[in-house]
Backbone bond lengths (Angstrom), bond angles and torsions (degrees), N, CA, C in turn:
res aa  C-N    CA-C-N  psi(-1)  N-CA   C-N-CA  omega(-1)  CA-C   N-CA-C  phi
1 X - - - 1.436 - - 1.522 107.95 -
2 X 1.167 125.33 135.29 1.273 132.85 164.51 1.938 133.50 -127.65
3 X 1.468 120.41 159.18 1.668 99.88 -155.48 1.591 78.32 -142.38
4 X 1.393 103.34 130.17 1.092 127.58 149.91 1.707 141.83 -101.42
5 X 1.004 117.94 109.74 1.745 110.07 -156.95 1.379 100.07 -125.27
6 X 1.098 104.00 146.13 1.967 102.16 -178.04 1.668 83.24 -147.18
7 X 1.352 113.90 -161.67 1.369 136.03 161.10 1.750 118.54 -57.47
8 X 0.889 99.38 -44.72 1.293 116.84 -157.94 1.720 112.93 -92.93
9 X 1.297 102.50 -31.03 1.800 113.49 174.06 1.492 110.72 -157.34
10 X 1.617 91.09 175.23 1.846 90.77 157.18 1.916 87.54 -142.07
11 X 1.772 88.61 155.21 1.320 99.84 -176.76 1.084 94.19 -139.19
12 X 1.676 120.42 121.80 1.459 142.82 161.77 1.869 111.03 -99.42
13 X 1.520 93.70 117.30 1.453 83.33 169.94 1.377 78.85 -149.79
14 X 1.924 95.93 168.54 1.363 138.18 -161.36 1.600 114.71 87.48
15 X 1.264 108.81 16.16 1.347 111.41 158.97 1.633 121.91 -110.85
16 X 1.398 105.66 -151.24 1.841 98.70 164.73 1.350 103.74 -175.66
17 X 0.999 122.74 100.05 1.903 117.61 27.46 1.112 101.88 -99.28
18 X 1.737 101.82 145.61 1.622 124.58 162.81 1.304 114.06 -73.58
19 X 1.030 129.43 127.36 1.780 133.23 175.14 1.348 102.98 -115.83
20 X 1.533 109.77 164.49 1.380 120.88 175.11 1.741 87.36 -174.02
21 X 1.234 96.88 122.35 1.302 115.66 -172.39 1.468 116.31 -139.72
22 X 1.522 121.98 140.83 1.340 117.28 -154.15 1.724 109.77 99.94
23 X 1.119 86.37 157.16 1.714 106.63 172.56 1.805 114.48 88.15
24 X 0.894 122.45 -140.58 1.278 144.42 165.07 1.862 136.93 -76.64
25 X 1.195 93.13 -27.37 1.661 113.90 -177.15 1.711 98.65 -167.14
26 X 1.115 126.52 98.63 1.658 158.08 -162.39 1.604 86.14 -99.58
27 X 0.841 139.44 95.05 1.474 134.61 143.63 1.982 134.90 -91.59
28 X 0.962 125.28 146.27 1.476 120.46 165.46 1.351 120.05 -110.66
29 X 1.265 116.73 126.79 1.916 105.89 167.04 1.494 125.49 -107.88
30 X 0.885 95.34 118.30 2.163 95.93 -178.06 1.558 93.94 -83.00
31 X 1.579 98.83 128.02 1.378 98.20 178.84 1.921 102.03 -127.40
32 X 1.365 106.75 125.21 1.313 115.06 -175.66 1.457 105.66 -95.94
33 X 1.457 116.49 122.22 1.538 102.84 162.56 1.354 138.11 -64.87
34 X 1.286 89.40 134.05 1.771 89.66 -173.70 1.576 108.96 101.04
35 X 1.472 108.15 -32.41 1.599 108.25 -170.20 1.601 111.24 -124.84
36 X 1.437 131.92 -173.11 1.122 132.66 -146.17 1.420 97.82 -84.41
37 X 1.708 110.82 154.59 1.814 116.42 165.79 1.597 89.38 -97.46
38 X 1.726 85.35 134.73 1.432 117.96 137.67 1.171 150.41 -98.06
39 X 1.394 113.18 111.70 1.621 117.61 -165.53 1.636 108.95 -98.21
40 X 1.735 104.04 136.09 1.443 100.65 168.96 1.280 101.19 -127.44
41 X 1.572 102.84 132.92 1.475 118.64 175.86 1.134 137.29 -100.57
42 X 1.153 142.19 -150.52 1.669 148.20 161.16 1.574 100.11 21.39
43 X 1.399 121.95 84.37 1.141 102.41 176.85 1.838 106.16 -93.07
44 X 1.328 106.43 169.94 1.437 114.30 164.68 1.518 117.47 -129.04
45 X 1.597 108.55 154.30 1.664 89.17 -162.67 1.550 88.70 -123.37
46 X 1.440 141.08 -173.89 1.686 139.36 172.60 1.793 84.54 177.33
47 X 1.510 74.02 -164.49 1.690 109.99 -174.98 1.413 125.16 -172.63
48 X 1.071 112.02 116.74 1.524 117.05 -177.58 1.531 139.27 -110.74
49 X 0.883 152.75 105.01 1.767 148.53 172.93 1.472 96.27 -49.23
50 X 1.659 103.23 126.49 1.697 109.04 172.81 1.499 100.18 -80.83
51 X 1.329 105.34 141.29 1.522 124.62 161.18 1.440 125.39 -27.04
52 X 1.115 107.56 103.34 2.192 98.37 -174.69 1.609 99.62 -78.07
53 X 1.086 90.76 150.68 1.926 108.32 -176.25 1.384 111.84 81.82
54 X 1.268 126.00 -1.60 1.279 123.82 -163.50 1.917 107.33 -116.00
55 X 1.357 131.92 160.00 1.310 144.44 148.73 1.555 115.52 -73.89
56 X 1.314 114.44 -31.15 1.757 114.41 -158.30 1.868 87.36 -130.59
57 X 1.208 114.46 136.12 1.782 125.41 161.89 1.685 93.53 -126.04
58 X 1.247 106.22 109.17 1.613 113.36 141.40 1.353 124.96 -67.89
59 X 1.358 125.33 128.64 1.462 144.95 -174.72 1.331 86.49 -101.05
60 X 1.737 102.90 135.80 1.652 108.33 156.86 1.782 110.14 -101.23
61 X 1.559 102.08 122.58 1.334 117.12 -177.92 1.641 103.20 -132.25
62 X 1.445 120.05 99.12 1.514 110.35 148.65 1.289 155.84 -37.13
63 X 1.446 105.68 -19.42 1.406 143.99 -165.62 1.535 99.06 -81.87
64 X 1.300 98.12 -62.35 1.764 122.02 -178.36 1.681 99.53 -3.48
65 X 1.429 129.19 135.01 1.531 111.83 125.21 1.517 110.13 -145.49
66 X 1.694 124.36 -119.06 1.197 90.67 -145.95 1.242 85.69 -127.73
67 X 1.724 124.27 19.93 1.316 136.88 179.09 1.721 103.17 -113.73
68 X 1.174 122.83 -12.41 1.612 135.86 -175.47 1.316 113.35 -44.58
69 X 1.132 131.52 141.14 1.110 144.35 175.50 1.389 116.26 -143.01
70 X 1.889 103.01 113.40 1.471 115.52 -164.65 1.440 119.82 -92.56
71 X 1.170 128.54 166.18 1.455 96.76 -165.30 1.818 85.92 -154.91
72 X 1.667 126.98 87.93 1.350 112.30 -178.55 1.591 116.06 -110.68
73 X 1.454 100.22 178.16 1.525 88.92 -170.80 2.090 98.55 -155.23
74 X 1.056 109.27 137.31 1.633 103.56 -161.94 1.477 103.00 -83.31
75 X 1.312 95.00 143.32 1.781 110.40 -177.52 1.807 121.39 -79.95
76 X 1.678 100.91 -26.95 1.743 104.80 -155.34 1.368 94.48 -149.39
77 X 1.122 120.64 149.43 1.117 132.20 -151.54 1.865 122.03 -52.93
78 X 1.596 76.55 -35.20 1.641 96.76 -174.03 1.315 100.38 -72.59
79 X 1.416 130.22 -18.42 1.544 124.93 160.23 1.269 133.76 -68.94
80 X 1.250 103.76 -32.61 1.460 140.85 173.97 1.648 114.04 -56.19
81 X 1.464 100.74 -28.74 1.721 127.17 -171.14 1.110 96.86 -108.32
82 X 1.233 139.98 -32.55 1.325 140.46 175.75 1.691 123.36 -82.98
83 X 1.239 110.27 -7.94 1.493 131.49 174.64 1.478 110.88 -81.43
84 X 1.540 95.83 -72.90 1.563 129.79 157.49 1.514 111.21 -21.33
85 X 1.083 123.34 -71.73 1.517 120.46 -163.87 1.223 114.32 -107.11
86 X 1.768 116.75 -143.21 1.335 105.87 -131.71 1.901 101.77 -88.05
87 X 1.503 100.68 -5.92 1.558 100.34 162.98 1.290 143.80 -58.27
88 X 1.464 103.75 -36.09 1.368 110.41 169.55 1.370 120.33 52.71
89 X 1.429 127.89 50.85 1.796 119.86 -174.31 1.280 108.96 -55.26
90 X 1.622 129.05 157.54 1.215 145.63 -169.33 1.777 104.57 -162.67
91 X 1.419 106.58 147.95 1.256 87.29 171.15 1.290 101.87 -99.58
92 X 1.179 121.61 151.45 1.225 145.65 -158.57 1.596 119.47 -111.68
93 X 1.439 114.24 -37.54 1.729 104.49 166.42 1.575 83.51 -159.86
94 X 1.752 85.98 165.23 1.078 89.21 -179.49 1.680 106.36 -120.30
95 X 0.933 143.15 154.70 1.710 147.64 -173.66 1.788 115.98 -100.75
96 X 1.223 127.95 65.15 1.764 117.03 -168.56 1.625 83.07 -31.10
97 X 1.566 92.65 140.08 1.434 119.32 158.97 1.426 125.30 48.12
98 X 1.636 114.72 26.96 1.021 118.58 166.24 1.737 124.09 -137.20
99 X 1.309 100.93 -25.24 1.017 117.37 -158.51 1.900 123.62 -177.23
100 X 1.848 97.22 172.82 1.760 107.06 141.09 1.516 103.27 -140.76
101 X 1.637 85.09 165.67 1.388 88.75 164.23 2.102 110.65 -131.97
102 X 1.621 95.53 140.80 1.122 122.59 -140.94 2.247 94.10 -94.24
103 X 1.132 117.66 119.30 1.189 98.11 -164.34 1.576 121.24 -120.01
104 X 1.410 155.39 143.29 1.518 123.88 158.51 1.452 99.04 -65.30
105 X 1.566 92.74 173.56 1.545 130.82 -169.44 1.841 83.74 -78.70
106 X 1.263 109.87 -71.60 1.742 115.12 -154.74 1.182 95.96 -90.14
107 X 1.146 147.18 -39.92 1.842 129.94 169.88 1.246 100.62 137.10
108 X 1.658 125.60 4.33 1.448 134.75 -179.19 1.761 100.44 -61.58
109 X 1.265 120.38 137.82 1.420 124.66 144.45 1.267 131.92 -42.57
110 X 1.286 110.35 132.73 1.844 117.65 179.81 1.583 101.33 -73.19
111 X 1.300 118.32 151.52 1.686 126.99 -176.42 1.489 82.16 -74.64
112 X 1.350 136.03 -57.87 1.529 129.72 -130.78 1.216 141.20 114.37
113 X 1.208 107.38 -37.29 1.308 137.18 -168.76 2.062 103.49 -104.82
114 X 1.404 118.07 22.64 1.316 139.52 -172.29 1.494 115.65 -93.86
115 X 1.212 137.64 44.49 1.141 135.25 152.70 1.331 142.55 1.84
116 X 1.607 131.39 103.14 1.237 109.02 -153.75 1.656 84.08 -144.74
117 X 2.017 115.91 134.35 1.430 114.29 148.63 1.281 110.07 -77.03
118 X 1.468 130.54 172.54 1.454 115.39 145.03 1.673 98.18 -147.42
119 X 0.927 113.61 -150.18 1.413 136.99 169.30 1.397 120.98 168.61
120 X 1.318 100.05 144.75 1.694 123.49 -168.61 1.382 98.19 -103.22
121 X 1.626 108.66 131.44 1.827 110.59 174.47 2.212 89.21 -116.35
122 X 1.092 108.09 169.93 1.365 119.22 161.19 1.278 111.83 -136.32
């Protein structure tokens, strides 16, 4: 295994997955032995407040398509509770070139007050 770190990234390879994160174009590769690497590129990163009164919050993401892979993580506590229990958010579809939409597990309404990072890889 070896690590490369500058300003700008760090790059670990001889493992799997290889990451290199930082810079300009941040990619990861899952590399299966024996079988094909997968690279995800161009990532984009945001943050959103889920919709109060609602089960489903659509995020507007341009980036979005129909190979995307979202990746969120809760900011405030009440997200933290909303991960945790019986809501369970997931994203739920994805929109080429517009978007996702962000969903509970059981169909309960988001308070609002639900805090979410995420980031989109392609």
């Amino acid at each position: 295994m070896s690590w490369e770190i500058s300003a700008e990234k760090i790059k670990i390879t001889g493992t799997s997955p290889e990451a290199e994160l930082g810079g300009t174009n941040p990619k990861i590769s899952i590399v299966k032995s024996g079988g094909p690497t997968v690279t995800l590129n161009n990532s984009v990163a945001g943050n959103f407040t889920a919709a109060s009164g609602y089960a489903v919050s659509t995020i507007t993401n341009i980036t979005v398509n129909s190979t995307t892979i979202v990746v969120f993580s809760p900011t405030n506590s009440e997200a933290a509770l909303c991960v945790s229990g019986a809501k369970s958010p997931f994203v739920s579809a994805l929109h080429a070139g517009s978007g996702f939409a962000f969903s509970t597990m059981n169909g309960s309404h988001f308070v609002g007050t639900e805090i979410f990072n995420y980031m989109v890889w392609k």
